[in-house]
LUMLUM-429793 format. One record per residue (C-alpha): residue number from 1; residue in one letter; x, y, z. Coordinates in nm, 4 decimals, decimal comma, padded with zeros to 6 digits. Example, Ala and Ser with C-alpha at 12.3 -4.5 7.8 and 13.67 -1.06 7.14 Angstrom:
+-----+----+----------+----------+----------+
:   i : aa :       px :       py :       pz :
+-----+----+----------+----------+----------+
:   1 :  A :  01,2300 : -00,4500 :  00,7800 :
:   2 :  S :  01,3670 : -00,1060 :  00,7140 :
+-----+----+----------+----------+----------+
REM end
This chain:
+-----+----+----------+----------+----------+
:   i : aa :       px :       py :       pz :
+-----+----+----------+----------+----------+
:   1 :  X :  00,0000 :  00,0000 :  00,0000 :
:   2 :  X :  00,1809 :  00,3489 : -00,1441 :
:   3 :  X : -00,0750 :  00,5312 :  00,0117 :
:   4 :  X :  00,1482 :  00,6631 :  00,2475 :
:   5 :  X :  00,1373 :  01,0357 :  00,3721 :
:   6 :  X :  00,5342 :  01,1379 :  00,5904 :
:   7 :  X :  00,5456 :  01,4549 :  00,7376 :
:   8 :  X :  00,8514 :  01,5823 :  00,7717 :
:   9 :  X :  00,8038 :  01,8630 :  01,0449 :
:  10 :  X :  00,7787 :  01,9863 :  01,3675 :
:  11 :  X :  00,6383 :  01,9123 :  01,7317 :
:  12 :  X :  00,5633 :  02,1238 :  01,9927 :
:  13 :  X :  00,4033 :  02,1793 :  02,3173 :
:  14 :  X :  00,1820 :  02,5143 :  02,3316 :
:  15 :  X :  00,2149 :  02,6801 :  02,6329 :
:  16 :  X : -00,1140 :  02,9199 :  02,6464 :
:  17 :  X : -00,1824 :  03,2148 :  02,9023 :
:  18 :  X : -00,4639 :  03,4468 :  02,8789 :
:  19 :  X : -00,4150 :  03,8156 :  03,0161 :
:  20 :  X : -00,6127 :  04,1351 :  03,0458 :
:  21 :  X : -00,3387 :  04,2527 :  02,8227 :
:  22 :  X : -00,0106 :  04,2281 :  02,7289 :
:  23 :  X :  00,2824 :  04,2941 :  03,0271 :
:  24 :  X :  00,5203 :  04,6049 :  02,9819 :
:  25 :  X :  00,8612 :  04,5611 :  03,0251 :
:  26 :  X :  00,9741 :  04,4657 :  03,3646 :
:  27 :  X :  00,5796 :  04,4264 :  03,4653 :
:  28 :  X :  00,4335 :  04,1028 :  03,6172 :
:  29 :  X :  00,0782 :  04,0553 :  03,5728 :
:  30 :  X : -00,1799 :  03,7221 :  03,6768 :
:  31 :  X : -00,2481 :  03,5248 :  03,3522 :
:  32 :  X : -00,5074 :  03,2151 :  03,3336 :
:  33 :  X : -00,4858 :  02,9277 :  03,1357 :
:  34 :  X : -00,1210 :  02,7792 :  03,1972 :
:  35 :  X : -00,2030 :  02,4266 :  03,0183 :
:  36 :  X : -00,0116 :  02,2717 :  02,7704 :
:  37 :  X : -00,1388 :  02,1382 :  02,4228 :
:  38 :  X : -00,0189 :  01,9456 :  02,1522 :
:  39 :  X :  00,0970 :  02,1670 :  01,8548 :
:  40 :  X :  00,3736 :  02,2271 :  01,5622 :
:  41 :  X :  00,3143 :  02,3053 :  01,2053 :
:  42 :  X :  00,4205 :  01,9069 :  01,1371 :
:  43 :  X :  00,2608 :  01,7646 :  01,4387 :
:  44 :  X : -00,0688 :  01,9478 :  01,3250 :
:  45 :  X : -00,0860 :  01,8771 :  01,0162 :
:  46 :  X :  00,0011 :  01,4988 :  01,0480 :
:  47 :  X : -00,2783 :  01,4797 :  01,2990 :
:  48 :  X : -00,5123 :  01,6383 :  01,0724 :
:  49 :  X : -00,4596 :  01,3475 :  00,7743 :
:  50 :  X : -00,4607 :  01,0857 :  01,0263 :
:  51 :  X : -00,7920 :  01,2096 :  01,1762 :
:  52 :  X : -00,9669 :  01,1563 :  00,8578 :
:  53 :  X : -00,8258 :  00,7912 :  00,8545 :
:  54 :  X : -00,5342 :  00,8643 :  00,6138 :
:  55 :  X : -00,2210 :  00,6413 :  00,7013 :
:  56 :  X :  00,0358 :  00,9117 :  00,7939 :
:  57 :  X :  00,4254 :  00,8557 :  00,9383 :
:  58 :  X :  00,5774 :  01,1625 :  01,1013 :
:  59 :  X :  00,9624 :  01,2192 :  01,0826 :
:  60 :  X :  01,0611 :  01,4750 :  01,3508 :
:  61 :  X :  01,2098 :  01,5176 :  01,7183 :
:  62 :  X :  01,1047 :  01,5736 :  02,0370 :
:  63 :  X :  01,3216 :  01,6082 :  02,4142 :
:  64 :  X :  01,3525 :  01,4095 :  02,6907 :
:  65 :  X :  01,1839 :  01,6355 :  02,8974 :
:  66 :  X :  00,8282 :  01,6532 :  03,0349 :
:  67 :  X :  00,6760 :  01,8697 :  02,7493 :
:  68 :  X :  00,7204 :  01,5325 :  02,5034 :
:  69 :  X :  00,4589 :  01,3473 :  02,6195 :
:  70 :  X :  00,1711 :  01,6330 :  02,5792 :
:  71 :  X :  00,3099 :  01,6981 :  02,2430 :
:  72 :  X :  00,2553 :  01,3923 :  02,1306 :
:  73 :  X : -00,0425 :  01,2536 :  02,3044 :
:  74 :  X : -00,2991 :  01,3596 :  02,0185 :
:  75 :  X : -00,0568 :  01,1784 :  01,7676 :
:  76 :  X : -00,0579 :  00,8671 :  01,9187 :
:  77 :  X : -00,4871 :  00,9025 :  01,9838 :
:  78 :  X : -00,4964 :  00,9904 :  01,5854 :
:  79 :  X : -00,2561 :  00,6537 :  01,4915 :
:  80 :  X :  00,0108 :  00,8586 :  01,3882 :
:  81 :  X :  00,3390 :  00,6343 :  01,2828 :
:  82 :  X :  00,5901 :  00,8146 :  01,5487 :
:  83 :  X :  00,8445 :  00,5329 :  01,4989 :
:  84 :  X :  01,0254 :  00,8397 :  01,2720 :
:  85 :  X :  01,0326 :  01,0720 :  01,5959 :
:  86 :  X :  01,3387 :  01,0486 :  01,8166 :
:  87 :  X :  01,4708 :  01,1732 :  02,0882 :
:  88 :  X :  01,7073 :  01,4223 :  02,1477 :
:  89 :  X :  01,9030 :  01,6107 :  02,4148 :
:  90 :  X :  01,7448 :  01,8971 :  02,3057 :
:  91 :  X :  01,4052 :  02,0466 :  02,4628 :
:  92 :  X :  01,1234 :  01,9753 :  02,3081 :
:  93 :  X :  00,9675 :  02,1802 :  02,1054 :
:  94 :  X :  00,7847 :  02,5138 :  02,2807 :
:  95 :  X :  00,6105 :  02,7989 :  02,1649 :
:  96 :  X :  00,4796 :  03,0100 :  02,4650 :
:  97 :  X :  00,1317 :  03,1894 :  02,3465 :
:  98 :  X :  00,0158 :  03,5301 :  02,5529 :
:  99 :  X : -00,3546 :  03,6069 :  02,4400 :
: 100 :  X : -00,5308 :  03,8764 :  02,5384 :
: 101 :  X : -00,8387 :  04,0218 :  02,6127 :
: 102 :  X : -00,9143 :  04,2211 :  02,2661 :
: 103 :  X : -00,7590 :  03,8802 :  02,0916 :
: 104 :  X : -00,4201 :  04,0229 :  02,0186 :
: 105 :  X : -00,1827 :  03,7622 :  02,0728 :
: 106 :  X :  00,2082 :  03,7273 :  02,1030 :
: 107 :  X :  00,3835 :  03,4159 :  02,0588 :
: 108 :  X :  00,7518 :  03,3289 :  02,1326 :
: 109 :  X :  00,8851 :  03,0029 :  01,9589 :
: 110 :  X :  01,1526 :  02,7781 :  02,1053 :
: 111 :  X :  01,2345 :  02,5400 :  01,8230 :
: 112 :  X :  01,4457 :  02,2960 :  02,0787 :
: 113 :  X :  01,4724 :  01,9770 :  01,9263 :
: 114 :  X :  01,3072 :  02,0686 :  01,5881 :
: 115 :  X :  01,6153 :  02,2694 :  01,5453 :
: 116 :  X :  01,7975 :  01,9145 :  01,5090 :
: 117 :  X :  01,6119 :  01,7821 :  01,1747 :
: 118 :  X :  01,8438 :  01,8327 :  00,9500 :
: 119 :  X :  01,9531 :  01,6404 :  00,6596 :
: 120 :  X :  02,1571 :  01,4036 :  00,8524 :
: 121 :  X :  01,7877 :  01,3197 :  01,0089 :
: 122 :  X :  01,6182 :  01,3116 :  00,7744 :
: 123 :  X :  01,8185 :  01,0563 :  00,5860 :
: 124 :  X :  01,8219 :  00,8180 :  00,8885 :
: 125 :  X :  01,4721 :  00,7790 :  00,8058 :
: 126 :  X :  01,4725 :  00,7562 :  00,4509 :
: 127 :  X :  01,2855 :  00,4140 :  00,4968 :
: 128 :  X :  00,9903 :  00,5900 :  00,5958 :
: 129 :  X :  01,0392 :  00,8307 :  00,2503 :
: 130 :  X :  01,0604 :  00,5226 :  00,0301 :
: 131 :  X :  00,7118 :  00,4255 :  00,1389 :
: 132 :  X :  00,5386 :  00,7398 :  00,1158 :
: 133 :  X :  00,3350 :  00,8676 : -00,2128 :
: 134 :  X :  00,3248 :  01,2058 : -00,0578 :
: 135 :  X :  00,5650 :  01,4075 :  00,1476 :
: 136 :  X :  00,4462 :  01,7349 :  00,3383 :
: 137 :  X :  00,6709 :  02,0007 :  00,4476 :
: 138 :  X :  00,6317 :  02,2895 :  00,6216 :
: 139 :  X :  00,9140 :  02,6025 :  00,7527 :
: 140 :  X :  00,9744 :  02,5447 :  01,0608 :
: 141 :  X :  01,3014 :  02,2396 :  01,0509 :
: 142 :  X :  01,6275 :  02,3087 :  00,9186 :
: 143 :  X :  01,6494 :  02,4267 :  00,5568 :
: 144 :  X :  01,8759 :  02,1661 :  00,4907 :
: 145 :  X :  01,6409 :  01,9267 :  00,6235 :
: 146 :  X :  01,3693 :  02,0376 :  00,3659 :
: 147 :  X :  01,6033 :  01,9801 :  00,1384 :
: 148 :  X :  01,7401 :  01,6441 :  00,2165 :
: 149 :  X :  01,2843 :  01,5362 :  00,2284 :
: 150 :  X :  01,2510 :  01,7174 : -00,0810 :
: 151 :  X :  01,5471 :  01,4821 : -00,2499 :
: 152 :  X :  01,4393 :  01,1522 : -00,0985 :
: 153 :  X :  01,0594 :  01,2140 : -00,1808 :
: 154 :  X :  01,1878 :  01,2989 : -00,5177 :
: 155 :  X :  01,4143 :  00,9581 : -00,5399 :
: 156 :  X :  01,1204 :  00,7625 : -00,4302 :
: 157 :  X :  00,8793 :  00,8980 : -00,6704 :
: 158 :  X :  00,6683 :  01,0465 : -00,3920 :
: 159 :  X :  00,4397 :  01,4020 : -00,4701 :
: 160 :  X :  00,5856 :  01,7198 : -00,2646 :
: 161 :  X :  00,3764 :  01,9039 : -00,0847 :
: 162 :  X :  00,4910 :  02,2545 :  00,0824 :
: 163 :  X :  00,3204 :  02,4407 :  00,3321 :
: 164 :  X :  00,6421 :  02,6985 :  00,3849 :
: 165 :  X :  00,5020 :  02,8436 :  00,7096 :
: 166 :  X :  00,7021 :  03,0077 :  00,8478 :
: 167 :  X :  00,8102 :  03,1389 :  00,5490 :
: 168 :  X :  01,1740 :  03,0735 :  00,5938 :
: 169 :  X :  01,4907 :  03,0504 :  00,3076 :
: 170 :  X :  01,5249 :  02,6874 :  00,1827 :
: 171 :  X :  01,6596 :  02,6028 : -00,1912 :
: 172 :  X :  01,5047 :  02,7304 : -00,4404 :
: 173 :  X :  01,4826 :  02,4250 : -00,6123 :
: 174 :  X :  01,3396 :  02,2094 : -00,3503 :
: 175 :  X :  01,1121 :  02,4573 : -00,2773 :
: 176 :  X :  00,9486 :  02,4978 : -00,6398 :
: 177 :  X :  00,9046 :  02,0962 : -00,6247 :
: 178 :  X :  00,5977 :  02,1550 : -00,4539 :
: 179 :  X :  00,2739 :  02,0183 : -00,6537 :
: 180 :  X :  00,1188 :  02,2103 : -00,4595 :
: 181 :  X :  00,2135 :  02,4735 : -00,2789 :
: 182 :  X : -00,0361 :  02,6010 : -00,0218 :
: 183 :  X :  00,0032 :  02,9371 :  00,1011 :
: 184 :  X : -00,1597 :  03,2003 :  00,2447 :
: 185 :  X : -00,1539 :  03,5341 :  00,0620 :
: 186 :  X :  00,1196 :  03,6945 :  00,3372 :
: 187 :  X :  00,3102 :  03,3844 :  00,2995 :
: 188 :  X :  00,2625 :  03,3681 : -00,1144 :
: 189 :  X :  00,3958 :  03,7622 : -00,0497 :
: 190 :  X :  00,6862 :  03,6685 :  00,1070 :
: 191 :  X :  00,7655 :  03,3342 : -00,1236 :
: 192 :  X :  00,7382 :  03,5717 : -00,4374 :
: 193 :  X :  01,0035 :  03,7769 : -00,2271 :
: 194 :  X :  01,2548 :  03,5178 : -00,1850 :
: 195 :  X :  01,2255 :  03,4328 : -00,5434 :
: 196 :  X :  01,3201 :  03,7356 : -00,6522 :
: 197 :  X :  00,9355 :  03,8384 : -00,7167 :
: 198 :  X :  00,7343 :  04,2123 : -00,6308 :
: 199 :  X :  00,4142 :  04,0788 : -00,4997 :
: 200 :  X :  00,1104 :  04,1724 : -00,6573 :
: 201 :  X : -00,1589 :  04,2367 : -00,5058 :
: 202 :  X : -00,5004 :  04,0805 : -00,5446 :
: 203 :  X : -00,5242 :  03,7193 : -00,4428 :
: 204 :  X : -00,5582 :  03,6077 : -00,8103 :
: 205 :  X : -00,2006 :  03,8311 : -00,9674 :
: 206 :  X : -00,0300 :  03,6092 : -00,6505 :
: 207 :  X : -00,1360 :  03,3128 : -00,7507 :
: 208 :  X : -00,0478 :  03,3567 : -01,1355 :
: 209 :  X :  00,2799 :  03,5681 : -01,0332 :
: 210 :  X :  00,3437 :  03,2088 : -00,8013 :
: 211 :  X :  00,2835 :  02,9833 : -01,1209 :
: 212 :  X :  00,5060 :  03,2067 : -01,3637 :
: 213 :  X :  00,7940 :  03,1667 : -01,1128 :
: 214 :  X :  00,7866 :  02,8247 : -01,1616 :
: 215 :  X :  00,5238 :  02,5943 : -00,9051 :
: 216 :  X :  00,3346 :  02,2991 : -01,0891 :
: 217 :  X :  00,0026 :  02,3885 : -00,8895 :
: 218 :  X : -00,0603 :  02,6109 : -00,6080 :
: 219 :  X : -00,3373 :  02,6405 : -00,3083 :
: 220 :  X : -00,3778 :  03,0429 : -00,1508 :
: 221 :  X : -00,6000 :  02,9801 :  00,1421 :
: 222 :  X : -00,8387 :  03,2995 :  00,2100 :
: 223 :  X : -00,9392 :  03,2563 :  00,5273 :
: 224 :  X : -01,3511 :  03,3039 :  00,5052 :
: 225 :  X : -01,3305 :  03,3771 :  00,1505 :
: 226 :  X : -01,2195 :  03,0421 :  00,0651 :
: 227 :  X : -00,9305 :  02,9545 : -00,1632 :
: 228 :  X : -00,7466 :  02,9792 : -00,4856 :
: 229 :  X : -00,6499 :  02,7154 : -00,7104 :
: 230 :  X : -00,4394 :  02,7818 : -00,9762 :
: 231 :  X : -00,2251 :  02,5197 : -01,2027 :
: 232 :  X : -00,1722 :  02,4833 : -01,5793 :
: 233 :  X : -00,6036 :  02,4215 : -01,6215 :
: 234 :  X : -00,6243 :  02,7857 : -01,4934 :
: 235 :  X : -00,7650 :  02,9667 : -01,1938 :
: 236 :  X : -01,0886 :  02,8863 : -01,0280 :
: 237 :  X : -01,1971 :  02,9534 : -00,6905 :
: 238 :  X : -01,2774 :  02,7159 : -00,3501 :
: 239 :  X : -01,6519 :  02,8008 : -00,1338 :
: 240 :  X : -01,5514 :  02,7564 :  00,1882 :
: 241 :  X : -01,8762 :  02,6732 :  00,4437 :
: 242 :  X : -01,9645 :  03,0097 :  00,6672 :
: 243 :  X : -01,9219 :  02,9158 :  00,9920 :
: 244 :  X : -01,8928 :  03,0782 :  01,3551 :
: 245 :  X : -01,5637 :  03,1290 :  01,3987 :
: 246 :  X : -01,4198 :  03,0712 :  01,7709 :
: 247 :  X : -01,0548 :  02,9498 :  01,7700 :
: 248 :  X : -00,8451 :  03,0295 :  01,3960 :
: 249 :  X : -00,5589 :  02,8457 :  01,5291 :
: 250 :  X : -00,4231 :  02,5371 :  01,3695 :
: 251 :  X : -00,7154 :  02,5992 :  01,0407 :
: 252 :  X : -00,4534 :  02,6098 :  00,7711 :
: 253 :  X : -00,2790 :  02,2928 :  00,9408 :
: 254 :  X : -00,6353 :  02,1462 :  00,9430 :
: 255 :  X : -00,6817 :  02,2228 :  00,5541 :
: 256 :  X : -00,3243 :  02,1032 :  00,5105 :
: 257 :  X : -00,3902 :  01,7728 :  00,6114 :
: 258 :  X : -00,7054 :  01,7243 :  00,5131 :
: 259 :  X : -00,5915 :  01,8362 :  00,0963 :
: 260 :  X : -00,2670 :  01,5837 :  00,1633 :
: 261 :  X : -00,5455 :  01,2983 :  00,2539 :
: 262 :  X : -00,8128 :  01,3327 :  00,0240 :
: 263 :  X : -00,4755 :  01,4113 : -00,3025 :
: 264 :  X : -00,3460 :  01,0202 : -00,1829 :
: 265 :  X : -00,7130 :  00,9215 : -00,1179 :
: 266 :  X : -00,6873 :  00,9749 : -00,5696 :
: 267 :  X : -00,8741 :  01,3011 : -00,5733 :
: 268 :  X : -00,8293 :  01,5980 : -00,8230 :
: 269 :  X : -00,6636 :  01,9548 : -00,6347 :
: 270 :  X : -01,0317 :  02,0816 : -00,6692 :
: 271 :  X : -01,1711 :  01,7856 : -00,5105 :
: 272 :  X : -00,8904 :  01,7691 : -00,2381 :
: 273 :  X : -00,9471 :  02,1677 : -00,1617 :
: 274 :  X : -01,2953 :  02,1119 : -00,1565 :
: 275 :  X : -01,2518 :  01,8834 :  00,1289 :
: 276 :  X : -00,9685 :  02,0438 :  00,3094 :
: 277 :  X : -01,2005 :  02,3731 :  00,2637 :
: 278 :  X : -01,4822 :  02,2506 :  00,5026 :
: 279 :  X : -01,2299 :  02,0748 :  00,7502 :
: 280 :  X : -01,0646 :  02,3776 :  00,7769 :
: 281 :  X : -01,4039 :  02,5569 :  00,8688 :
: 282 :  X : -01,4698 :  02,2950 :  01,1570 :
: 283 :  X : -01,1676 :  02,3343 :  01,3196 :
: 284 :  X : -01,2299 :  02,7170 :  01,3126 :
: 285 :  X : -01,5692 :  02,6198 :  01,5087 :
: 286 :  X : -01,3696 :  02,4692 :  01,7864 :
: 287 :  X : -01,0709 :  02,5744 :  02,0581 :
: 288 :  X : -00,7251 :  02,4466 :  01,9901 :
: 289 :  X : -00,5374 :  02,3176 :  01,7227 :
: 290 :  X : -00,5528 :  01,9365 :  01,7179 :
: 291 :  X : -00,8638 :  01,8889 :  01,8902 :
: 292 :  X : -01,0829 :  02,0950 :  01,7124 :
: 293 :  X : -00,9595 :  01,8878 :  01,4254 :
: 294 :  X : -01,2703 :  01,6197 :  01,2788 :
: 295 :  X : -01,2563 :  01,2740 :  01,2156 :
: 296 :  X : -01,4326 :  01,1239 :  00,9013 :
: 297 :  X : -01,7322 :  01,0427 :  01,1298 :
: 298 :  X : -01,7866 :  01,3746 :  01,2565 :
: 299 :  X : -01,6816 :  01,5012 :  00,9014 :
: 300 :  X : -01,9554 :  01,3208 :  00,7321 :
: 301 :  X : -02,2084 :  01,3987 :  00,9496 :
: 302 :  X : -02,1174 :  01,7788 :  00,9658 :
: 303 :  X : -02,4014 :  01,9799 :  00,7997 :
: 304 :  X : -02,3015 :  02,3437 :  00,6226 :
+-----+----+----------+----------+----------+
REM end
């Protein structure tokens, strides 16, 4: 069975406080919250796929500290493969989230052991590559671990997916392997950017400008308004469901995962962003990242 989805990302534990408002300088104020969640571009992402039943296999690192365990508790309730996931001497993974009262939110990133996949990694787990028919990617491991995935998925015969968030500088030429690549339109911005590119500004001139430079297909997620496919067929656009929105965090991991499942799953882009579309509007309905994320049950029997 190729049917294989490896992420190749990151894991962290979120650290969330909620506050009146934000703390000057050299001022202590009394925060709620305090718990920790499960959360990383990768570890999102992979959880989303797996969710919806697809068979996913995460390649990544965590610490030997206490955070580990939270991180990955979601991924091992969703089946996630974490036989990829080692661990290091590094912490794990930490990104410590202030939110306050008006909804303005800070967020400071420790990238502990995610700092360590690098190509030397990445290619200890080539096994896991070999079996995959899609590899995901998004910005927040070593460049020259992108890299290394992009190579072996390449090698293998296995479809590239990017989700460069952050948008961070990796090769040029491992990041144009992506078929697609899903951005939003700050990140498309800033992709045009490192490609030598001036951004243009409507949604549609982004995606074109994105396919001129030199992508095979591309995704620009709109938030509310949808998305944007565009590939050698043309542009067309993507409904997304209107929906109450409650929690935006982890969405465009959500639709991430959910496009990666339903492209190895044998649909079309437009079929696959249809899909990812409306699981990216549940998880918007919902606190959290990974547990506002559906499973095909509760995807099925959602009503829009």
């Amino acid at each position: 069975m190729g049917m294989k989805i490896v992420v190749v990302g990151s894991i962290n534990a979120d650290l969330t406080v909620n506050v009146a408002r934000h703390p000057n300088p050299g001022e202590t104020l009394l925060g709620e919250g305090g718990g920790l969640t499960a959360g990383g571009k990768g570890a999102n992402q992979a959880c989303a796929a797996a969710k919806l039943g697809a068979h996913v296999a995460l390649v990544g690192a965590v610490g030997k500290d206490s955070n580990a365990a939270p991180a990955l508790a979601l991924l091992e309730v969703a089946g996630v493969d974490l036989t990829h996931v080692e661990q290091k001497e590094e912490v794990t993974g930490l990104a410590v989230i202030t939110v306050a009262a008006d909804g303005e939110n800070t967020v400071l990133v420790v990238p502990g052991a995610n700092a360590e996949v690098d190509a030397n990694h990445v290619e200890r787990h080539v096994a896991a590559i070999e079996d995959a028919s899609l590899v995901l990617l998004q910005g927040e491991i070593p460049a020259d671990g992108f890299a290394k995935a992009v190579e072996l998925a390449q090698a293998h015969g296995a479809r590239v997916v990017v989700n460069l968030a952050p948008v961070v500088e990796v090769d040029r030429a491992a990041l144009l392997a992506a078929d697609p690549l899903l951005a939003n339109e700050h990140e498309a911005g800033l992709i045009l950017e490192q490609l030598g590119v001036s951004p243009q500004e409507p949604p549609e001139q982004l995606a074109q400008q994105l396919l001129d430079a030199g992508f095979a297909s591309v995704v620009l997620t709109l938030g509310a308004a949808g998305a944007l496919i565009a590939d050698a067929d043309g542009l067309r656009p993507v409904a997304t469901p209107r929906v109450e929105a409650v929690d935006t965090v982890g969405a465009g991991d959500a639709f991430a995962g959910a496009l990666c499942h339903r492209l190895v799953e044998g649909d079309t882009l437009d079929e696959a962003a249809k899909v990812a579309a409306k699981v990216g509007a549940i998880a918007v309905t919902k606190p959290g990242a990974q547990p506002s994320y559906p499973s095909a049950v509760e995807l099925d029997a959602y009503d829009f």
